[in-house]
C-alpha positions as a Markdown table, in Angstrom:
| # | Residue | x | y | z |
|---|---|---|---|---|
| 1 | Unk | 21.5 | 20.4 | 29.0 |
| 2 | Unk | 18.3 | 19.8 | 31.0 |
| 3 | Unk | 16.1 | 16.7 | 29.7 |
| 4 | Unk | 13.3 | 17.6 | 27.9 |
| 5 | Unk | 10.1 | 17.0 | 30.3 |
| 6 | Unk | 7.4 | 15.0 | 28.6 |
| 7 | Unk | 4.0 | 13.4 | 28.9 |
| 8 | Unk | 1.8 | 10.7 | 27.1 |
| 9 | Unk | -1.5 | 11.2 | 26.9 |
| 10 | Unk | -3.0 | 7.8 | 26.1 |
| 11 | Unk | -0.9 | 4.2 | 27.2 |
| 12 | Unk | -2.7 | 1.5 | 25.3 |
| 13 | Unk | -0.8 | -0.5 | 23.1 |
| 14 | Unk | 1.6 | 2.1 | 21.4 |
| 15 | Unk | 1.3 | 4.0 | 23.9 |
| 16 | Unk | 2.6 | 2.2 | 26.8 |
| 17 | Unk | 5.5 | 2.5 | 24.9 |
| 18 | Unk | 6.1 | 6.2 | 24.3 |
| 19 | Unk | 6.4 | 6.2 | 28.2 |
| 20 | Unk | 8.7 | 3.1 | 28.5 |
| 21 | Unk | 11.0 | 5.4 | 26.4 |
| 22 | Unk | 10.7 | 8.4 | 27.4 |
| 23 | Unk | 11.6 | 7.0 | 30.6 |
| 24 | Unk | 14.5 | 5.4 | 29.5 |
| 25 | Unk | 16.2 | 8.4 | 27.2 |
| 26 | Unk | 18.5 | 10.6 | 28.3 |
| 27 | Unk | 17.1 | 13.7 | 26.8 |
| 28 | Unk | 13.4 | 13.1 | 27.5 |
| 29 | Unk | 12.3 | 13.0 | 31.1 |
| 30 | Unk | 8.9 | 11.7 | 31.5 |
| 31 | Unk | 6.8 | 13.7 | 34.0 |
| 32 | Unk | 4.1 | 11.5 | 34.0 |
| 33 | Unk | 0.9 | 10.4 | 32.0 |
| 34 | Unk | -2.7 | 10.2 | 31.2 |
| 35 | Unk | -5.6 | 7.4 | 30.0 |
| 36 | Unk | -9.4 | 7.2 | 30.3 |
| 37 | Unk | -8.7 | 3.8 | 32.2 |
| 38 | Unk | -7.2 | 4.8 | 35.4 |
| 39 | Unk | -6.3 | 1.5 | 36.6 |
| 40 | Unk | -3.7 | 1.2 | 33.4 |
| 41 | Unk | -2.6 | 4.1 | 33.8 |
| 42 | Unk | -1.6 | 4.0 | 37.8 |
| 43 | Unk | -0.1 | 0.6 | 36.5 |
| 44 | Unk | 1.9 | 1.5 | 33.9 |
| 45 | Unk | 3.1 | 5.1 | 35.7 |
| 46 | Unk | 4.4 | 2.9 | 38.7 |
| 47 | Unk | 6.0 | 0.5 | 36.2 |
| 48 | Unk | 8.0 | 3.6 | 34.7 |
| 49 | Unk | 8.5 | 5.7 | 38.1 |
| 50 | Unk | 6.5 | 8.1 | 37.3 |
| 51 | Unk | 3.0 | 9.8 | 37.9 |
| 52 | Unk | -0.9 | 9.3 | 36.5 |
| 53 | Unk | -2.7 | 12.6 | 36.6 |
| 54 | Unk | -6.4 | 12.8 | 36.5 |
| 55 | Unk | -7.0 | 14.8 | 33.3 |
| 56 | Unk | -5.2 | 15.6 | 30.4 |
| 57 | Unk | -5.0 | 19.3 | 31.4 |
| 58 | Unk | -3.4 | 19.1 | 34.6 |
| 59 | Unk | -0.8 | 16.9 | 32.7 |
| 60 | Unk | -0.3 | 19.6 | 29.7 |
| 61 | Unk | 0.2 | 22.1 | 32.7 |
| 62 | Unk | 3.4 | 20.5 | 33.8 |
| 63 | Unk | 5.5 | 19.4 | 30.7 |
| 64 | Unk | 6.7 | 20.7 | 27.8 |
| 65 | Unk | 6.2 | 18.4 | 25.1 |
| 66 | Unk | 3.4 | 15.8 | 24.8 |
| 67 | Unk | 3.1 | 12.4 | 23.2 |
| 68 | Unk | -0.5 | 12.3 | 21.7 |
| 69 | Unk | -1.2 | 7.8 | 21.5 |
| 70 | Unk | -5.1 | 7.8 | 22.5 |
| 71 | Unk | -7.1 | 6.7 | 19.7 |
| 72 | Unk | -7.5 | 8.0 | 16.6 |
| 73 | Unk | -11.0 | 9.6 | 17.3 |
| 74 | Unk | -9.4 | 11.7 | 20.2 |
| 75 | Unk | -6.0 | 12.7 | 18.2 |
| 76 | Unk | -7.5 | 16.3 | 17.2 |
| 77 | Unk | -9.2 | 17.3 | 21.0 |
| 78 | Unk | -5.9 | 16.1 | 22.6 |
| 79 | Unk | -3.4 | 17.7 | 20.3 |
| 80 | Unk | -5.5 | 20.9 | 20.6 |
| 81 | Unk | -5.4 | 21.2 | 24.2 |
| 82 | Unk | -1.5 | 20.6 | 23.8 |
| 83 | Unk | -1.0 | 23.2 | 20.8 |
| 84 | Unk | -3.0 | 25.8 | 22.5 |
| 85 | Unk | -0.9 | 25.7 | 25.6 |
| 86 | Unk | 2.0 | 26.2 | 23.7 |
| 87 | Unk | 3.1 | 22.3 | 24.0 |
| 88 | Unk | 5.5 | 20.8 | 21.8 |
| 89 | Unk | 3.3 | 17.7 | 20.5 |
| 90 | Unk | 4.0 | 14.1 | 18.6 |
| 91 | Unk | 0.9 | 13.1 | 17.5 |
| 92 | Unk | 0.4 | 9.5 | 16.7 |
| 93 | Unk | -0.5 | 8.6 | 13.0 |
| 94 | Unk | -3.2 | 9.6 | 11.9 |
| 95 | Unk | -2.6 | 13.1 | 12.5 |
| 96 | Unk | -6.9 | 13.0 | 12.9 |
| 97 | Unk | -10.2 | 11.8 | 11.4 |
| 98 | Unk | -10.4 | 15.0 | 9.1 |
| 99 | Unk | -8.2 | 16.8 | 6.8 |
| 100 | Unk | -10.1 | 20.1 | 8.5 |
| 101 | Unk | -8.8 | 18.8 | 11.5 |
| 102 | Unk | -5.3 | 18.4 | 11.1 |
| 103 | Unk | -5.0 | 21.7 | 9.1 |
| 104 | Unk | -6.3 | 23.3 | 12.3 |
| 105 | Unk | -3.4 | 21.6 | 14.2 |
| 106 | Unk | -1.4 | 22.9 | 11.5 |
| 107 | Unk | -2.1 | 26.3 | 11.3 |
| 108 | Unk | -2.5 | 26.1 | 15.6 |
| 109 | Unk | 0.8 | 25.1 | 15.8 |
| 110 | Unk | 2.5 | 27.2 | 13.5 |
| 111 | Unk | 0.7 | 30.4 | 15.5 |
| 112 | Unk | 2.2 | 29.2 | 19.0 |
| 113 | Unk | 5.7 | 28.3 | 17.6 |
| 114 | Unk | 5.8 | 24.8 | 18.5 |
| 115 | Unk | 6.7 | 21.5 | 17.0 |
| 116 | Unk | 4.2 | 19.3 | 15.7 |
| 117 | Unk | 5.3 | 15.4 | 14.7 |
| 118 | Unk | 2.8 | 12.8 | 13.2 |
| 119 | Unk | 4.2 | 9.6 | 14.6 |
| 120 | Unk | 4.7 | 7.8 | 10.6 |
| 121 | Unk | 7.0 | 5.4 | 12.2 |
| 122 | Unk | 8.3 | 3.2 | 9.1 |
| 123 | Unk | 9.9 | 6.5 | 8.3 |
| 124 | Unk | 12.6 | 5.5 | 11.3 |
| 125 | Unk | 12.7 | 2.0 | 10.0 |
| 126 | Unk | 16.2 | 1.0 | 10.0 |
| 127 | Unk | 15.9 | -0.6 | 7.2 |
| 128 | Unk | 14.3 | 2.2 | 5.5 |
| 129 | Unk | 16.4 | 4.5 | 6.7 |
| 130 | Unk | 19.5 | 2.7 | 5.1 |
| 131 | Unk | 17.7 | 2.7 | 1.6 |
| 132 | Unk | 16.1 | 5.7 | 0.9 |
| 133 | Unk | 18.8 | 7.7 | -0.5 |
| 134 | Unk | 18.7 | 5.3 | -3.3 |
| 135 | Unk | 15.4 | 5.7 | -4.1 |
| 136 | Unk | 15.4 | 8.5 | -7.0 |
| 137 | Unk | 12.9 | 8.7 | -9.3 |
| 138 | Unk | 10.7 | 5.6 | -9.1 |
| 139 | Unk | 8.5 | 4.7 | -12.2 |
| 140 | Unk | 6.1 | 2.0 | -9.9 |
| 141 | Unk | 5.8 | 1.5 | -6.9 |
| 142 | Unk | 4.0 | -1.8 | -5.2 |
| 143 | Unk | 3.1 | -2.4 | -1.3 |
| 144 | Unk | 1.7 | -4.8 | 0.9 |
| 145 | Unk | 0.9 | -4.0 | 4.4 |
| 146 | Unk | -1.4 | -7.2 | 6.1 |
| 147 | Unk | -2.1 | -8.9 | 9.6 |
| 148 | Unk | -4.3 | -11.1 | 11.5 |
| 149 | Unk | -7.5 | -8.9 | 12.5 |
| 150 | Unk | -7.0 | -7.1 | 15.9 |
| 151 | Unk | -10.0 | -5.1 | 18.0 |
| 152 | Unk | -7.2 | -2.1 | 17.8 |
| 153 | Unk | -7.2 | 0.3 | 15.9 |
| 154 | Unk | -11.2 | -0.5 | 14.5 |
| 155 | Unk | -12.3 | 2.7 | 15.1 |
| 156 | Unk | -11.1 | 3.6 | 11.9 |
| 157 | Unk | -11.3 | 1.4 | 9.0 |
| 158 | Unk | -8.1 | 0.0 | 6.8 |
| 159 | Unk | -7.3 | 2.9 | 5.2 |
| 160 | Unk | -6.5 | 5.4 | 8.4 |
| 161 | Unk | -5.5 | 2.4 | 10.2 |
| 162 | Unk | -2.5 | 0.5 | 8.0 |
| 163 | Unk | -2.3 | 2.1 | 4.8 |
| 164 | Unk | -1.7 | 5.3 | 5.7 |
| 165 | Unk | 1.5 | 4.3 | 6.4 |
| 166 | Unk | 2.8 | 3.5 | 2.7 |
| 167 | Unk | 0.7 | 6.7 | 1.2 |
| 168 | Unk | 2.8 | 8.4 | 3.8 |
| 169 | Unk | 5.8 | 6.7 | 2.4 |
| 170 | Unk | 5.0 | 7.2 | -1.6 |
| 171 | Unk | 4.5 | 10.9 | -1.0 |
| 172 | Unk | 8.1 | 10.9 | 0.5 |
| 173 | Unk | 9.0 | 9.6 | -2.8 |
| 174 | Unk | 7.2 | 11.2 | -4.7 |
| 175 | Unk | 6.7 | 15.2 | -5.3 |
| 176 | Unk | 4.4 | 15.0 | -8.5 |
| 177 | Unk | 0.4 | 15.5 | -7.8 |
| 178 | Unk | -1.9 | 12.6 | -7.6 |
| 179 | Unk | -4.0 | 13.0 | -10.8 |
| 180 | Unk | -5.8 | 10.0 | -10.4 |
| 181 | Unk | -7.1 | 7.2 | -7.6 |
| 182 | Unk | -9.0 | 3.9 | -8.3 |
| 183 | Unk | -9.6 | 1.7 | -5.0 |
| 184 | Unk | -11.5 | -1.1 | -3.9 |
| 185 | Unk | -12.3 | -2.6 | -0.1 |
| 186 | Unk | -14.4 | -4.5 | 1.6 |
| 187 | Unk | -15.4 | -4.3 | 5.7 |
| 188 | Unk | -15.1 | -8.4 | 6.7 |
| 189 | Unk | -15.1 | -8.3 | 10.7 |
| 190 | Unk | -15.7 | -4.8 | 11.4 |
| 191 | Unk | -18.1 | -2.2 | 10.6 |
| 192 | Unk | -15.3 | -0.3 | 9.2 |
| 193 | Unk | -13.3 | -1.6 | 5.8 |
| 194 | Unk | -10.6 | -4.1 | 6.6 |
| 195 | Unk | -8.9 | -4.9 | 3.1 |
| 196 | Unk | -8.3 | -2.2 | 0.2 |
| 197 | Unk | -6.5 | -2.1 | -2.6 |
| 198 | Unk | -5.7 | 1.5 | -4.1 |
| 199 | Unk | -4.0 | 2.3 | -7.3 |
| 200 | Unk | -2.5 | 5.5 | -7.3 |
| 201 | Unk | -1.5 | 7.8 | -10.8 |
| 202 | Unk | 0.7 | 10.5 | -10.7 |
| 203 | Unk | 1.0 | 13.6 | -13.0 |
| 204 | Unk | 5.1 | 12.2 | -13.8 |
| 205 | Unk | 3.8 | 9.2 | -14.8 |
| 206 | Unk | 4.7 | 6.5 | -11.9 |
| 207 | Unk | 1.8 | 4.5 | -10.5 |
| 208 | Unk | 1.8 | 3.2 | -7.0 |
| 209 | Unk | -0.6 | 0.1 | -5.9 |
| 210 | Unk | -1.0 | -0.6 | -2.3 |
| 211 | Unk | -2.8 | -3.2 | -0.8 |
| 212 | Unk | -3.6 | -2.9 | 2.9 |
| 213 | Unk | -5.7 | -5.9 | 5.2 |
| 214 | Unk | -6.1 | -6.3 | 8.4 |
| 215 | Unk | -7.6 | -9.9 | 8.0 |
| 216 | Unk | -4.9 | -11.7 | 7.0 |
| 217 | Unk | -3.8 | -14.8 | 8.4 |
| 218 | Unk | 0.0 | -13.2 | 8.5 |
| 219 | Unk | 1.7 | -10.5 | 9.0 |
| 220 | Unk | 3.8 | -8.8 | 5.8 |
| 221 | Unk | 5.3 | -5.2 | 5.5 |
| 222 | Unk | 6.7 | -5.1 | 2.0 |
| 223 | Unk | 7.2 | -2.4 | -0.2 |
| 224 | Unk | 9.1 | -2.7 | -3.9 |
| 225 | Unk | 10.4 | 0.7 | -5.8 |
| 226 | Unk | 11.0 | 0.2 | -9.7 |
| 227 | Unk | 13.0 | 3.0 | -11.3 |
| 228 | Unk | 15.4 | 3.3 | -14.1 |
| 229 | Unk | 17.8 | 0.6 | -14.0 |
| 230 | Unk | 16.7 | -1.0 | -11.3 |
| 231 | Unk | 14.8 | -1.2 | -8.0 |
| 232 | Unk | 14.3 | -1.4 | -4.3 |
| 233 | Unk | 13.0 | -4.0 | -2.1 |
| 234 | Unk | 11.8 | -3.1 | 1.6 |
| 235 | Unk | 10.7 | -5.6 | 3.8 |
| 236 | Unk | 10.4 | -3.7 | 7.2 |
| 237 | Unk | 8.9 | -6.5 | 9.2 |
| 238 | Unk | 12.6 | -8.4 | 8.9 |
| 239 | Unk | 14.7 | -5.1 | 8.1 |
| 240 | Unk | 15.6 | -6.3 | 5.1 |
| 241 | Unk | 16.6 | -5.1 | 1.6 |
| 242 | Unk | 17.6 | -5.7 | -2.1 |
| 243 | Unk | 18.8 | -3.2 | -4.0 |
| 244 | Unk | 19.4 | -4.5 | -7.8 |
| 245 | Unk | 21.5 | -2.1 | -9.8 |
| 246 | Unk | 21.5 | -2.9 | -14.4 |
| 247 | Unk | 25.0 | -3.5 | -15.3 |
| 248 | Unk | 25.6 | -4.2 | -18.6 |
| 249 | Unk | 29.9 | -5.5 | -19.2 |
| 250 | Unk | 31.3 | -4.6 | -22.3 |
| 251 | Unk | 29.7 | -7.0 | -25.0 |
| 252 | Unk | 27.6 | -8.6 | -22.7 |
| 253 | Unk | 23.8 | -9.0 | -21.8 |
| 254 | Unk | 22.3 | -6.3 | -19.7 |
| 255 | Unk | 21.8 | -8.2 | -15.6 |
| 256 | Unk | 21.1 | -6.8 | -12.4 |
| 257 | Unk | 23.5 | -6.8 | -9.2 |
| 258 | Unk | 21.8 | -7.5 | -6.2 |
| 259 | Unk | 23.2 | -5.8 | -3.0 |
| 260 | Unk | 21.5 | -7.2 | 0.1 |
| 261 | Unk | 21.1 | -4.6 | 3.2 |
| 262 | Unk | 20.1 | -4.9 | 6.8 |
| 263 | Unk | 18.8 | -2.7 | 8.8 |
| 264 | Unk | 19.9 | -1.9 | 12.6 |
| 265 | Unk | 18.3 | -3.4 | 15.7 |
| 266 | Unk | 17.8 | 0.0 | 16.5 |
| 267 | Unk | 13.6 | -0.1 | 17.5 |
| 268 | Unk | 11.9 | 2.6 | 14.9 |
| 269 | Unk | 9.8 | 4.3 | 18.1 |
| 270 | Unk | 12.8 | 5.2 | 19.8 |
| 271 | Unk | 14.5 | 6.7 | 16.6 |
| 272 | Unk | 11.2 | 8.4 | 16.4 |
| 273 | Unk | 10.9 | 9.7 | 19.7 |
| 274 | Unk | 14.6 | 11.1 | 19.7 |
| 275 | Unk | 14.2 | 12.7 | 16.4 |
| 276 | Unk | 11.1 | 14.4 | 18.1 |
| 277 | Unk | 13.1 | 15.4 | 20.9 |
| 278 | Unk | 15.8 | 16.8 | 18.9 |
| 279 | Unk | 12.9 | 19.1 | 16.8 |
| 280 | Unk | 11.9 | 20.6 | 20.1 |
| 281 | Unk | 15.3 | 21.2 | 21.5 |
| 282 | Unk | 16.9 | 22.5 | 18.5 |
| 283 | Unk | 13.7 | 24.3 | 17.1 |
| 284 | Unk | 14.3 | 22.5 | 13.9 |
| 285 | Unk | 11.1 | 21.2 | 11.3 |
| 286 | Unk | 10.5 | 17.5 | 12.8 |
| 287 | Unk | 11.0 | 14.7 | 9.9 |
| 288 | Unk | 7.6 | 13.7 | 9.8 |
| 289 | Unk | 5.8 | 17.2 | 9.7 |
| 290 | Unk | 2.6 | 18.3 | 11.1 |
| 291 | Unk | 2.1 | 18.8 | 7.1 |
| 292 | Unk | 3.4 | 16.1 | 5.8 |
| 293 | Unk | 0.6 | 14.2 | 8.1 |
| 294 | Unk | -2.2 | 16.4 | 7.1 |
| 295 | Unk | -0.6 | 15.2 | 3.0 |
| 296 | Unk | -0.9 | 11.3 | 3.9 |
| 297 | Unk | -4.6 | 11.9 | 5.5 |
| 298 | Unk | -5.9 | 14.2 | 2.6 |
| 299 | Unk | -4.9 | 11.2 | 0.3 |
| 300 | Unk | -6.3 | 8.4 | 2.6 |
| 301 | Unk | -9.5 | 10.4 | 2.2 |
| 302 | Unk | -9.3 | 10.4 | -1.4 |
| 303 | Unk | -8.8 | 6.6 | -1.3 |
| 304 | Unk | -11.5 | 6.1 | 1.0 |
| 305 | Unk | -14.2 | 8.2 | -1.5 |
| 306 | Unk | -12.8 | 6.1 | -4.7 |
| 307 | Unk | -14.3 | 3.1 | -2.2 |
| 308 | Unk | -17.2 | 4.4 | -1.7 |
| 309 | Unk | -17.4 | 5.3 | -5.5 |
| 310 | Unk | -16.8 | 1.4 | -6.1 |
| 311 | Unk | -19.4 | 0.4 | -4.3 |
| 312 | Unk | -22.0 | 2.4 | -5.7 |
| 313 | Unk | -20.8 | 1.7 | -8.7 |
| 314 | Unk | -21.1 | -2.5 | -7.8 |
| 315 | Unk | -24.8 | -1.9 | -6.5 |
| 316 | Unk | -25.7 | 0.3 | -9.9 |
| 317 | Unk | -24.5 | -2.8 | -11.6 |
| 318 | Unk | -27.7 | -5.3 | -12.9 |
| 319 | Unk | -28.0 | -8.3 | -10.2 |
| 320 | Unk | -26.3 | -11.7 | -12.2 |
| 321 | Unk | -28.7 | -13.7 | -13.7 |
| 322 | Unk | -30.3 | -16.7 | -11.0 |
| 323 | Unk | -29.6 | -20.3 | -12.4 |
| 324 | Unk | -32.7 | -22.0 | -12.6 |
């Protein structure tokens, strides 16, 4: 079987590393790339033995599947060009700024016949990957997703930006509709929000609360699952897991068993990029689906208007009285 011949279309800091494994897979051959900043991306083409080219199109023109890392702000023009040249695309996370954009991507791609992946990459954690079978029917749900504030990724606030991630996560849980969404966040070092706290209410009854923050002295990924009898404990910064299981011996008090689980050295990104490879070859629906994007970003934007609902609801409220 002939490798699949790829591009990347943006080699910043995530980026870089789509082409380092493209490069490196046996299924993928990586034709060459593209970024704004031409001196990066001469440097990082010669680093990988392949070629910059001058504009995205002339790239597109060439492969057949494209890896869409620019920033977020560029994901729907980018993807577009791709989609409407009939180019298999992964598409970093978000899938775009708007709902109305990724629904166009949607609907584009299912009209050409081509794959469209949204690069939700915890979804490849090993850890994650181990664990989610036993993850049934949770009743709460509670994440934490922080780290020290970085000038990437600020063209987007929080929200877009870390906790996309988890909402992607929960709705892979869960397949009862939101019916409610309170949230909270405040912008600290950028002009964007940079630490939110959303609590999410489902129509079954479970309630997730995620707290994302990108000011944080350190870094945490954690994510806990309480069902029936039990729960899950993710950490996917370490790859590590708890699963505690209610036993009950005859005449004795109820307790939990605690299993511990690790998680492969395997790096998520390649997973992902494989699995991505794999849609295109086989013509198969991609893990993380063009739709299943488009669900994480419509919920973002939910949480995002519940914080703009908080603070008009904080500047309604009368000002404290001054001591005097």
């Amino acid at each position: 079987m002939q490798p699949l011949n790829v591009g990347v279309l943006g080699v910043g800091h995530l980026g870089q590393h789509h082409a380092r494994l493209y490069a490196s897979l046996p299924d993928t051959r990586l034709v060459g790339i593209y970024d704004t900043d031409r001196q990066r991306a001469a440097l990082i083409a010669d680093r990988h033995g392949t070629r910059s080219f001058d504009d995205p199109e002339s790239l597109i023109a060439t492969v057949e599947a494209v890896s869409v890392a620019a920033p977020t702000t560029t994901h729907h023009r980018l993807a577009k060009l791709c989609l409407e040249q009939g180019r298999h695309v992964l598409v970093e996370k978000p899938i775009a700024v708007t709902v109305a954009e990724a629904q166009e991507l949607v609907d584009l791609a299912r009209a050409r016949g081509c794959v469209l992946q949204v690069g939700h990459s915890e979804r490849f954690n090993p850890v994650f990957l181990a664990v989610q079978s036993r993850i049934r029917r949770p009743g709460f749900i509670e994440a934490h997703r922080l780290g020290p504030f970085s000038e990437r990724g600020t063209d987007v606030d929080v929200v877009l930006d870390l906790m996309i991630h988890d909402l992607d996560l929960v709705l892979s849980f869960i397949a009862s509709p939101i019916e409610e969404i309170r949230a909270a966040g405040v912008a600290v070092l950028s002009p964007h929000v940079d630490i939110a706290n959303a609590r999410l209410e489902f129509a079954d009854g479970c309630v997730a609360n995620l707290t994302a923050s990108r000011v944080s002295p350190t870094r945490l990924r954690r994510c806990r699952v309480f069902q029936r009898e039990g729960y899950v404990s993710i950490d996917f910064q370490t790859r590590q897991a708890v699963i505690a299981s209610r036993t009950q011996p005859q005449g004795g008090r109820p307790a939990l068993e605690l299993e511990q689980v690790r998680g492969s050295d395997e790096e998520p990104l390649r997973l992902q990029l494989q699995a991505f490879a794999r849609a295109v070859v086989k013509q198969e629906p991609p893990v993380v689906s063009g739709e299943a994007g488009t669900a994480a970003l419509a919920v973002a934007h939910r949480v995002r208007d519940a914080i703009a609902a908080y603070w008009r609801r904080l500047e309604a409220a009368p000002a404290p009285p001054s001591d005097r």
